[in-house]
Backbone bond lengths (Angstrom), bond angles and torsions (degrees), N, CA, C in turn:
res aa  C-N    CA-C-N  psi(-1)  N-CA   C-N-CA  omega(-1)  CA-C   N-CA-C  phi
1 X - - - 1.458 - - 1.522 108.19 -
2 X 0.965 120.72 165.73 1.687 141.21 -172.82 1.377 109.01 -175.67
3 X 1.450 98.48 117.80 1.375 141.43 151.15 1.638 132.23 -73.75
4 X 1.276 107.36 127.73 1.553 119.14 173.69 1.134 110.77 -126.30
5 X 1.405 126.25 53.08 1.497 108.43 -179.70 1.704 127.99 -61.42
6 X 0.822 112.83 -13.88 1.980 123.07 174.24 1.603 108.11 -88.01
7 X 1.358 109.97 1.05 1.185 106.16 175.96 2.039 125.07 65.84
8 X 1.736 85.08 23.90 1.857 91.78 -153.66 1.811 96.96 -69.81
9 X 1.201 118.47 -37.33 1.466 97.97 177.99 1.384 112.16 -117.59
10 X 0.992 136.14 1.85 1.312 132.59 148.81 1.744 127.53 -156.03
11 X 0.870 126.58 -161.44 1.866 127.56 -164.22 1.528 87.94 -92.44
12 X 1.380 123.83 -24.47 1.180 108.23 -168.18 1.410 127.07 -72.87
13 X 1.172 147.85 139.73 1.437 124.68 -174.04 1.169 107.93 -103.10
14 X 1.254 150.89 -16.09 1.122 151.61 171.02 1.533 123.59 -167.17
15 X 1.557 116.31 138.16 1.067 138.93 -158.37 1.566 121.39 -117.00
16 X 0.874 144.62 146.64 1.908 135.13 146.35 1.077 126.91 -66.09
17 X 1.182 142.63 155.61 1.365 145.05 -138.16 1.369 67.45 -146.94
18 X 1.719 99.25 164.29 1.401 147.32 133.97 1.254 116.97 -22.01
19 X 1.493 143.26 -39.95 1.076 117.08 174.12 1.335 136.08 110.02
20 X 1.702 77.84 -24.25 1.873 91.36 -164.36 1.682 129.92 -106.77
21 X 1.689 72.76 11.49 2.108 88.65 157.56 1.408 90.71 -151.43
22 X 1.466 115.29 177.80 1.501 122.06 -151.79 1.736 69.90 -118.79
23 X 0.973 133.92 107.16 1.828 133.63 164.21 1.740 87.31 -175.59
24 X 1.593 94.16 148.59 1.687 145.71 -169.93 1.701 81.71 -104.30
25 X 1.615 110.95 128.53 1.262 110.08 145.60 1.619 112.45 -123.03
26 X 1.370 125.75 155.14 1.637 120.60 -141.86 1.307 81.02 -131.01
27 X 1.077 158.40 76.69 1.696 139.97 145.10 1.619 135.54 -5.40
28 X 0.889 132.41 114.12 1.759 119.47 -150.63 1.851 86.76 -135.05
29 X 1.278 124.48 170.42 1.365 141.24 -164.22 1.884 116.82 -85.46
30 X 1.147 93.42 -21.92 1.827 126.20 -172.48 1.506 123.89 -125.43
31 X 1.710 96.96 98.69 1.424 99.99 -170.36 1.816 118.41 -84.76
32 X 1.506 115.25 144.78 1.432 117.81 173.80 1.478 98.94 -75.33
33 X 1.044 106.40 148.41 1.206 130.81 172.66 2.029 112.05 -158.60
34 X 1.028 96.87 130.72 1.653 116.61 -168.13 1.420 132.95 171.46
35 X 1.782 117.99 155.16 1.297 102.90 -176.42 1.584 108.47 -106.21
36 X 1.107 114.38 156.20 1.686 128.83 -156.75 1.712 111.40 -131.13
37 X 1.182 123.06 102.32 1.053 132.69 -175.74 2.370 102.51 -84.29
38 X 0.958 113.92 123.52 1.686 105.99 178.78 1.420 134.95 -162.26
39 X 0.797 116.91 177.59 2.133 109.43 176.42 1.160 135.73 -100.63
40 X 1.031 156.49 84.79 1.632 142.59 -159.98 2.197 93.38 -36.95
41 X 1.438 112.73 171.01 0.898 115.32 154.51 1.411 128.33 -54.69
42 X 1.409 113.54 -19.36 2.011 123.71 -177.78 1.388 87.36 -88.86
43 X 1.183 143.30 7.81 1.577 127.72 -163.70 1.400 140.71 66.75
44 X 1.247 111.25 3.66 1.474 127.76 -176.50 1.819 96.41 -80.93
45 X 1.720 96.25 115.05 1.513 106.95 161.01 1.386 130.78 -79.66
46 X 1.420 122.76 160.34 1.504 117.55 -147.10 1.646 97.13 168.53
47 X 1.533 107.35 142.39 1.514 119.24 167.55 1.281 109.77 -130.60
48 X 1.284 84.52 167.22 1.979 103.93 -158.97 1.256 99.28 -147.84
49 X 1.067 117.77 -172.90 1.678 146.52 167.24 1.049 123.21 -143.34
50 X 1.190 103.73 112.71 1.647 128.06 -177.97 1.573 122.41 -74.96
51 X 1.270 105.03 95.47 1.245 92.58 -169.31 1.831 103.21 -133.20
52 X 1.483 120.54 150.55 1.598 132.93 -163.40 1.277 124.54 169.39
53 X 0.980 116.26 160.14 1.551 133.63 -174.72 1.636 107.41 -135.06
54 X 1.088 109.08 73.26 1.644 131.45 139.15 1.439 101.06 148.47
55 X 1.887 102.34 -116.76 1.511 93.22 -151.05 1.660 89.59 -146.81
56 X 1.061 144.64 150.96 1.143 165.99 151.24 1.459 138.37 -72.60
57 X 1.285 145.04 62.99 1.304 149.59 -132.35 2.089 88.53 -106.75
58 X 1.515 96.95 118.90 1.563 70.61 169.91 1.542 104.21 -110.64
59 X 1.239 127.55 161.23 1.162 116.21 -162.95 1.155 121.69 -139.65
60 X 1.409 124.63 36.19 1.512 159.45 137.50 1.695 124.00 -134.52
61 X 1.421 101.86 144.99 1.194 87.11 -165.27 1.776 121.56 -82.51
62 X 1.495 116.82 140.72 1.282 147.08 -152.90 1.391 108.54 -116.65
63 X 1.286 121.75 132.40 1.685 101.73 148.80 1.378 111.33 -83.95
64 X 1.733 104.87 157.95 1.392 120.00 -143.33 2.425 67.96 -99.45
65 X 1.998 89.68 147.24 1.555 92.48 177.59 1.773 104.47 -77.49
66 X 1.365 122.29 -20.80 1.430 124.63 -166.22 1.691 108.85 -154.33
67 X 1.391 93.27 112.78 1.351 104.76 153.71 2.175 127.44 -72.42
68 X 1.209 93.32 101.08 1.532 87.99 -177.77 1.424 120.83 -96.73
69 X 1.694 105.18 147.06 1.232 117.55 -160.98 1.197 121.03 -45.49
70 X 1.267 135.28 -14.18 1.366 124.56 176.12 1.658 111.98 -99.38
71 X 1.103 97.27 19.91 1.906 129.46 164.68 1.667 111.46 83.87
72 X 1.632 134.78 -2.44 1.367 140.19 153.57 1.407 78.43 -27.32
73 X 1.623 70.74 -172.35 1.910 103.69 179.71 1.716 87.47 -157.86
74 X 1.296 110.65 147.85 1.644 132.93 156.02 1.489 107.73 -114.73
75 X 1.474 101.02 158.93 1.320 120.61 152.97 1.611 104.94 89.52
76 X 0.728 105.34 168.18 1.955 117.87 171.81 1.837 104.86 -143.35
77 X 1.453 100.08 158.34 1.470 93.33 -166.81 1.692 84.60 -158.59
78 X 1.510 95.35 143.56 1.611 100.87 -179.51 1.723 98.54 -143.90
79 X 1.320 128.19 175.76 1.252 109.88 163.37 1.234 133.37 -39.65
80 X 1.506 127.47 126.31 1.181 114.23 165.14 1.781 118.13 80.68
81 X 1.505 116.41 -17.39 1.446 128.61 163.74 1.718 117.37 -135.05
82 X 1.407 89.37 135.22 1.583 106.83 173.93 1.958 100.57 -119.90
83 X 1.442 88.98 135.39 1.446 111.70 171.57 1.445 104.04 -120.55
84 X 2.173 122.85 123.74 0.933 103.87 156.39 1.607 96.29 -149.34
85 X 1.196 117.55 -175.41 1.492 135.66 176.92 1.477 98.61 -104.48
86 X 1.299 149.04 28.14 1.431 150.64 -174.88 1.163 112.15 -126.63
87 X 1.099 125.83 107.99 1.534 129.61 -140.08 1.714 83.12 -117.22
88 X 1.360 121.46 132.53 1.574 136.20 175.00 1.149 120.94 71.07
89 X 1.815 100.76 24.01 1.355 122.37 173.15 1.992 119.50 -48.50
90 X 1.402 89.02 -45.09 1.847 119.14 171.77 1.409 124.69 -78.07
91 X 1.136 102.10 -6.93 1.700 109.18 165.75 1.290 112.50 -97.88
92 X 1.146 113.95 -2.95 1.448 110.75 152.05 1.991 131.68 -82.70
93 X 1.130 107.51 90.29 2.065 115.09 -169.78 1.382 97.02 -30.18
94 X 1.199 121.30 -35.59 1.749 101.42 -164.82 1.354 117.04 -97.88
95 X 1.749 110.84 -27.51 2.041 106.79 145.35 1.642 112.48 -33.18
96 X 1.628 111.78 -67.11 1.041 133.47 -178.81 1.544 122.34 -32.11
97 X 1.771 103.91 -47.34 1.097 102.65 174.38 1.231 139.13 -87.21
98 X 1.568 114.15 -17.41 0.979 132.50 161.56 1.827 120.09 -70.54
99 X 1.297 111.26 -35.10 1.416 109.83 -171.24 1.816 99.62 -78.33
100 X 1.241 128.67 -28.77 1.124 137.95 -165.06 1.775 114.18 -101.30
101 X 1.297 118.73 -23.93 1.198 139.39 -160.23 1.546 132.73 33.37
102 X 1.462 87.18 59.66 1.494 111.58 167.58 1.114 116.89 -153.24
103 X 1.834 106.01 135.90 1.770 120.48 164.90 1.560 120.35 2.32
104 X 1.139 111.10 119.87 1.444 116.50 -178.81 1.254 94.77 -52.12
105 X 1.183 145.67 146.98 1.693 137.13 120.79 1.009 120.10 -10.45
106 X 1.356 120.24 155.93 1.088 139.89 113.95 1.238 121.50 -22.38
107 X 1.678 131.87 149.29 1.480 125.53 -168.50 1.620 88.30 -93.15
108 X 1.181 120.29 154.71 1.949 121.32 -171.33 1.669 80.83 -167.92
109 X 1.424 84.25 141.29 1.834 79.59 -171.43 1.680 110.88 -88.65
110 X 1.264 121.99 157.19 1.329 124.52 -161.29 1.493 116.19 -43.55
111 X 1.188 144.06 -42.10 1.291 164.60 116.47 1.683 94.73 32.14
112 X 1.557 89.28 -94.10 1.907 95.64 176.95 1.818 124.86 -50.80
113 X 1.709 95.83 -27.09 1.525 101.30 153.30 1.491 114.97 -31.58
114 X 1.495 116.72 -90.08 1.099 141.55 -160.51 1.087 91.40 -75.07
115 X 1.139 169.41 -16.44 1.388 127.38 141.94 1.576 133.37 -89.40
116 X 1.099 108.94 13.39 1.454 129.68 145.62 1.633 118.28 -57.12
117 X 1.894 101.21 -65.65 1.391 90.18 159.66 1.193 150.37 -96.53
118 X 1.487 104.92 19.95 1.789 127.34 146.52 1.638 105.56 -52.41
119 X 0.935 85.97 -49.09 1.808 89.69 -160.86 1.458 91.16 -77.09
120 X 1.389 149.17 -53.94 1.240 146.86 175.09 1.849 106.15 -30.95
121 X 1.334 102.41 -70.00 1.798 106.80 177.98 1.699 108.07 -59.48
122 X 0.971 111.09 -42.27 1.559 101.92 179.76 1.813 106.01 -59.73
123 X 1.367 120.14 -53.71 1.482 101.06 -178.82 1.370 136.08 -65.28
124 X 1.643 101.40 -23.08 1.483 124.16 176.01 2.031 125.11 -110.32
125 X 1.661 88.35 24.82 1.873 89.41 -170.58 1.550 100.61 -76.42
126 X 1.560 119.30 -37.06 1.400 123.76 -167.55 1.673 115.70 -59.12
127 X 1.643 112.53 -28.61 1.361 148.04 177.28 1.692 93.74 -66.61
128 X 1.189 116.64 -62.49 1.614 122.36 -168.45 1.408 104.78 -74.26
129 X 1.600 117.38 -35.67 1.791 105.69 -176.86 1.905 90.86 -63.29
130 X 1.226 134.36 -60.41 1.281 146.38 -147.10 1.537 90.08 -45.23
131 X 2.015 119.11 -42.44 1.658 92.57 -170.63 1.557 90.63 -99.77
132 X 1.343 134.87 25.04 1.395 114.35 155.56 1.725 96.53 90.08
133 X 1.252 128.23 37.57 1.210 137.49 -170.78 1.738 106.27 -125.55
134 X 1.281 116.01 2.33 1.361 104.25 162.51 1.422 109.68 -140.70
């Protein structure tokens, strides 16, 4: 579920979510914005930027995707889904490799990224309309 009660991005006040972690997100008037130094749960260090507009209640218990250095935790993670507020968390190869469990890459500059995962959604979009994900 997701909430807008201030009405900050749209008239709507609240919506359904996806489903695919048990967490309330609350929309608030004042966005975080910051950089975040942290660990995956495997221990692999990595920075991000934290960036959002409200607050996140999760409301069963989850493991958290990142312990951050000033010892919080972000994110929730269940099989198969990661939820976080750490934005370029995955541009890091060794998040990557660990969350996925395979060999970092090779460094290939972002460019060939993205069209890697062009080509990823193009073979598998018909798969993603079927659960209503695009």
């Amino acid at each position: 579920m997701r909430g807008d009660p201030s009405g900050v991005e749209s008239n709507l006040r609240a919506a359904p979510g996806l489903g695919l972690l048990p967490v309330t997100t609350v929309m608030a008037t004042e966005k975080t914005t910051r950089t975040r130094s942290a660990r995956t749960n495997g221990g692999t260090p990595f920075t991000g930027y934290e960036i959002h507009l409200g607050t996140t209640i999760v409301e069963e218990p989850c493991e958290p995707f990142a312990v951050l250095d000033h010892g919080g935790s972000d994110g929730a993670c269940r099989p198969g889904v990661i939820g976080t507020y750490l934005h370029g968390a995955l541009e890091n190869p060794d998040v990557c490799a660990e969350l996925f469990g395979v060999p970092a890459p090779a460094s290939a500059p972002r460019s060939e990224h993205y069209a890697r995962l062009a080509d990823w959604f193009e073979r598998h979009g018909r798969s993603l309309s079927r659960l209503g994900l695009t």
